[in-house]
ROLUMLUM-750179 format. One record per residue (C-alpha): residue in one letter; x, y, z. Coordinates in steps of 0.1 Angstrom, whole numbers, padded with zeros to 4 digits, always signed. Example, Ala and Ser with C-alpha at 12.3 -4.5 7.8 and 13.67 -1.06 7.14 Angstrom:
% residues 2
a+0123-0045+0078
s+0137-0011+0071
***
This chain:
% residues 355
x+0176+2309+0208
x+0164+2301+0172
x+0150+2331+0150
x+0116+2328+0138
x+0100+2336+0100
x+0075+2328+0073
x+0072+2342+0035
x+0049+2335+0006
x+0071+2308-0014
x+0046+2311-0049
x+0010+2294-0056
x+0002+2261-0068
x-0013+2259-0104
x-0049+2258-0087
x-0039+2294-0069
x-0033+2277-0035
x-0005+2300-0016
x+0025+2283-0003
x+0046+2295+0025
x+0081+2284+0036
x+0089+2287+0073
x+0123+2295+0087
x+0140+2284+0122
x+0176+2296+0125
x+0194+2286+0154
x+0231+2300+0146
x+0242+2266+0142
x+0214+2251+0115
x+0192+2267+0096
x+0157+2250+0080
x+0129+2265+0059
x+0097+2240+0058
x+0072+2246+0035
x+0033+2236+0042
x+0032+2221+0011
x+0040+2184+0012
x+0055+2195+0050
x+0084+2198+0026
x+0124+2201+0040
x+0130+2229+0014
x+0163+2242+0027
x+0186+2227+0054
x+0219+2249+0058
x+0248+2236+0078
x+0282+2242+0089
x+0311+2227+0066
x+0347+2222+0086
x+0352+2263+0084
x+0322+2272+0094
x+0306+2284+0059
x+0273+2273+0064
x+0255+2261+0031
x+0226+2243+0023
x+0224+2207+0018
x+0189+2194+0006
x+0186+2191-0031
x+0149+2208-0040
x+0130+2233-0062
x+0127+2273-0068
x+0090+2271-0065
x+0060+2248-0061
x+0055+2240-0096
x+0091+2217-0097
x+0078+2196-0062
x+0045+2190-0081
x+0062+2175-0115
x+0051+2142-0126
x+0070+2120-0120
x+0072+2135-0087
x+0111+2135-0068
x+0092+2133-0034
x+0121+2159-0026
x+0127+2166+0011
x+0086+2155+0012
x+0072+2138+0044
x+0055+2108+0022
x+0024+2086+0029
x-0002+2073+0037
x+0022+2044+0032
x+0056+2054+0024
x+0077+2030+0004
x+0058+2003-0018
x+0026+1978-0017
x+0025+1954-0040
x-0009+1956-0064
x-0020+1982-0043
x-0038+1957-0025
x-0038+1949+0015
x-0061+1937+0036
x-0073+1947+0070
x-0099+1923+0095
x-0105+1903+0061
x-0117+1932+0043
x-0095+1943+0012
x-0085+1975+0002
x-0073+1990-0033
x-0052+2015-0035
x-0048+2031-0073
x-0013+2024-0089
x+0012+2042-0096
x+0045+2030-0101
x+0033+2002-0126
x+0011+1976-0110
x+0024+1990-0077
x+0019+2019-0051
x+0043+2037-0037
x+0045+2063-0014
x+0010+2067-0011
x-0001+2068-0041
x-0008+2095-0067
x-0021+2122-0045
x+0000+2110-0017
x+0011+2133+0013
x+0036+2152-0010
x+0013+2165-0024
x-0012+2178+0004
x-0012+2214+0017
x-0006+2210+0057
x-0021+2233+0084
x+0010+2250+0101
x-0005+2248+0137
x+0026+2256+0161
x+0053+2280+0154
x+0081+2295+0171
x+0112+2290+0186
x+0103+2257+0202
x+0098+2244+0159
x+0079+2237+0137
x+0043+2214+0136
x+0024+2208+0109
x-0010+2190+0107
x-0028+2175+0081
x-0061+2152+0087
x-0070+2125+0058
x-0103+2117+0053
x-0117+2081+0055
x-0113+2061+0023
x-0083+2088+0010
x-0067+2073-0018
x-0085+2040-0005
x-0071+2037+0029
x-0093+2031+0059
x-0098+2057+0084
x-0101+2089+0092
x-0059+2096+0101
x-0044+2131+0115
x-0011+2134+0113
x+0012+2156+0133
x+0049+2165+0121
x+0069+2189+0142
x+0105+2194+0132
x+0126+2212+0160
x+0163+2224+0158
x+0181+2216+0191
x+0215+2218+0204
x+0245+2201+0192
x+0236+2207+0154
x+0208+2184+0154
x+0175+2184+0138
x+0144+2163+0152
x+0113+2150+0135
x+0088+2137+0158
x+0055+2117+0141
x+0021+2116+0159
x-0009+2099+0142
x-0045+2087+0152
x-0072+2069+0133
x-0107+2064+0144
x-0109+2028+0120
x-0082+2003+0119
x-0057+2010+0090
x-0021+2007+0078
x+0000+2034+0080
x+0042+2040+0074
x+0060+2075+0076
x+0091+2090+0067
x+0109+2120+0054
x+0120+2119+0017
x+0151+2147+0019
x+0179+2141-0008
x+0215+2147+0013
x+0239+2165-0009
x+0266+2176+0020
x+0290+2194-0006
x+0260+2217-0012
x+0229+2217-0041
x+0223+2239-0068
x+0250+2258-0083
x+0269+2260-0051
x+0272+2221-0054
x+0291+2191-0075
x+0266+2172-0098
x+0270+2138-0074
x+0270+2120-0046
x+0295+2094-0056
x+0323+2105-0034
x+0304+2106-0003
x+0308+2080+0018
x+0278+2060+0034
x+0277+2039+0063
x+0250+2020+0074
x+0249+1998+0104
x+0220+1973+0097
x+0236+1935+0095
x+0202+1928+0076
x+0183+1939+0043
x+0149+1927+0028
x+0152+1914-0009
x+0133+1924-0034
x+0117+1908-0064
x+0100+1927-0098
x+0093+1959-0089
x+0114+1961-0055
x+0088+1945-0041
x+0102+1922-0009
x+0105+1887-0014
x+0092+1881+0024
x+0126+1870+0032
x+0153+1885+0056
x+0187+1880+0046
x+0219+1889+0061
x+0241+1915+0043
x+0275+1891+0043
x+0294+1890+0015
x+0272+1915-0003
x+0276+1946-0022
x+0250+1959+0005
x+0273+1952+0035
x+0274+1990+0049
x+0290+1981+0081
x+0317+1996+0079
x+0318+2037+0055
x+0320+2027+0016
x+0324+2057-0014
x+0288+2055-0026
x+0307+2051-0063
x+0324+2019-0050
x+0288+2006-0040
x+0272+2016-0074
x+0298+1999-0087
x+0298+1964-0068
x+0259+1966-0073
x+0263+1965-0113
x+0288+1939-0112
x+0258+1914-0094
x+0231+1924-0117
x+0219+1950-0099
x+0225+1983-0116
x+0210+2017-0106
x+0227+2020-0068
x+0212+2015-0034
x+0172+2012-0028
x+0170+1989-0006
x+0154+1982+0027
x+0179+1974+0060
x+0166+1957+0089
x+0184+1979+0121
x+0163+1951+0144
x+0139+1926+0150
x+0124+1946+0177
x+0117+1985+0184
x+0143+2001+0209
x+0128+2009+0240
x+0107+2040+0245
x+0121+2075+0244
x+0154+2058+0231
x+0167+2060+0193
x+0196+2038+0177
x+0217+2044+0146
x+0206+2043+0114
x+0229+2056+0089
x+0260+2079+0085
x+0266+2102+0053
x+0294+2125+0052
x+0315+2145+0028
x+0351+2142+0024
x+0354+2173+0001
x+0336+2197+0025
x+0339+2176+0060
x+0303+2172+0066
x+0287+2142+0085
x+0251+2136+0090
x+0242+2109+0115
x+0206+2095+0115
x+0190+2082+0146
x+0157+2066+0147
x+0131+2045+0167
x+0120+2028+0137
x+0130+1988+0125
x+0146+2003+0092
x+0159+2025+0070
x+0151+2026+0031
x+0184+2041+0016
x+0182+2059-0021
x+0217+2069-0039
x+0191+2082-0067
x+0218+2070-0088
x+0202+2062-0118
x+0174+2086-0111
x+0163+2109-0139
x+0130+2130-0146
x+0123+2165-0159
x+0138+2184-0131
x+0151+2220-0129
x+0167+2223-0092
x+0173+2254-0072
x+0192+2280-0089
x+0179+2267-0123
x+0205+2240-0119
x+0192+2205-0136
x+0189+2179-0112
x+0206+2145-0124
x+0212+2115-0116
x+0233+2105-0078
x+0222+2143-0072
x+0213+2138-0031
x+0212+2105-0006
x+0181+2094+0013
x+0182+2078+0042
x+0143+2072+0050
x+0134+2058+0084
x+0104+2034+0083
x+0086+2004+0086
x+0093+1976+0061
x+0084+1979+0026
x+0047+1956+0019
x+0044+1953+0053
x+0009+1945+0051
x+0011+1917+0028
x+0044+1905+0042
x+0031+1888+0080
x+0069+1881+0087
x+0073+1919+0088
x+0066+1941+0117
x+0032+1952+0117
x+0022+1981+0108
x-0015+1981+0119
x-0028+2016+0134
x-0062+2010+0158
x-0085+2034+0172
x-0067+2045+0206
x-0034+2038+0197
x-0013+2063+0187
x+0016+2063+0158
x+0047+2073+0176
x+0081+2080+0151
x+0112+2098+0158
x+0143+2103+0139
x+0170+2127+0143
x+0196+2141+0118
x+0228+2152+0138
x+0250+2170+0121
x+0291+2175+0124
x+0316+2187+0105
x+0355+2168+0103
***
């Protein structure tokens, strides 16, 4: 039976209270805030059983609303990952989204879901749910969308993240959960990277990217490539082959897990993380085609983590379930059209362990 809580976390520059809620089941331990629907604490068991917590984040509001923003443990959209121009069309009718990642927009966009206050309409033991409804014409997308996110603890060390979204036009829409994985521990209870984890990724595909990580259209197999995650690689060793192709600053790239969606109520393997030093392992399971994966290793901004500890480069590991990147521009992708009536269904899983 998990514990219940909530607390004032601090106030947003405009005043706006923010509150972190707590589940605690014995096993795992998460505090959400209803700012950005935000993963702001994760605890979990390490091979002794010390529990410690394993999401790299901020003190107080202020650090989740920096520019440039981390997106840290975020859920992010309307459109999570990139679209190039900010441009997409829908029925022949185009739509601008403002930039802001060069020409580019990515992860919704500058006022993107990370930065919303969400309505916390279901608490208790049973989890989490948060709700947030998005206007028609927000940040340019079409459609009046609500969005449900309910995050649940249940058995086995396992947190779940279900998705629900409606829209009474038709519209694009693709999204995930931004957490940075450090499984040693974050702050000053944790090493300053990631580079000795070991990452495993079972995806035998990954989409290219041009200029701005923007996908080429094309699907390529991950043979012969620094990218072939089949089989658990030291994140280091990765960064490493990735430099020595022309591609320095580590893993953010796109992996196709299949061509088609796994049957309903079923989720498939996305990605494994796990610490040698402290014997953690976090398995991802999903219902989504991919997996965007982010060794933040050349990442850098203004950032002062928890326990006033700057946050650095290869300081966390995300492993972002989702929809292709550009999707709408890209019609070799799988679609990621929402209609009136339909209803956006995502799942994912993080299942924890400890070796």
């Amino acid at each position: 039976m998990a514990t219940v809580g909530a607390e004032l976390f601090g106030h947003t520059e405009a005043g706006q209270a923010v509150h972190r809620w707590r589940l605690d089941d014995g096993e795992l331990a998460i505090g959400v805030l209803d700012l950005g629907a935000i993963v702001h604490t994760l605890e979990v068991p390490d091979r002794n059983g010390v529990r410690a917590d394993v999401v790299v984040g901020f003190d107080s509001p202020a650090g989740y609303l920096t520019e440039p923003p981390m997106y840290a443990g975020a859920v992010v959209g309307r459109y999570a990952n990139r679209i190039a121009d900010g441009v997409f069309a829908v029925d022949g009718r185009t739509y601008e989204i403002p930039p802001n990642e060069g020409p580019n927009v990515l992860h919704g966009g500058r006022d993107g879901f990370h930065r919303r206050m969400w309505n916390v309409e279901g608490f208790g033991e049973a989890g989490l749910r948060c709700v947030l409804i998005s206007p028609d014409g927000d940040q340019g997308f079409p459609g009046e969308l609500t969005v449900e996110v309910t995050y649940e603890l249940l058995p086995g060390r396992r947190v779940r993240i279900d998705y629900r979204a409606t829209s009474d036009r038709p519209t694009v829409l693709n999204l995930t959960q931004h957490t940075y994985f450090a499984l040693d521990g974050t702050g000053e209870h944790g090493p300053d990277s990631n580079e000795e984890h070991l990452l495993q990724v079972p995806a035998r595909a990954y989409t290219p990217t041009g200029p701005g990580q923007i996908p080429t259209g094309t699907i390529e197999s991950v043979e012969g490539t620094p990218l072939d995650l089949r089989q658990a690689r030291r994140i280091g060793d990765v960064v490493k082959a990735l430099e020595a192709v022309g591609r320095p600053g580590g893993v953010d790239h796109n992996f196709v897990l299949g061509p088609t969606l796994p049957a309903t109520g079923t989720l498939r393997p996305a990605g494994t993380l796990s610490a040698p030093g402290s014997g953690r392992r976090l398995d991802v399971f999903t219902n989504q085609p991919a997996v965007q994966v982010f060794t933040a290793s050349a990442q850098e901004g203004p950032w002062i983590g928890k326990g006033a500890v700057p946050i650095g480069p290869a300081s966390g590991v995300c492993l972002e379930t989702q929809h292709y990147p550009d999707a709408p521009n890209q019609e070799h992708f799988p679609s990621t059209r929402l209609d009136p009536g339909q209803v956006f269904d995502s799942v994912t899983e993080w299942r924890f362990s400890a070796v």
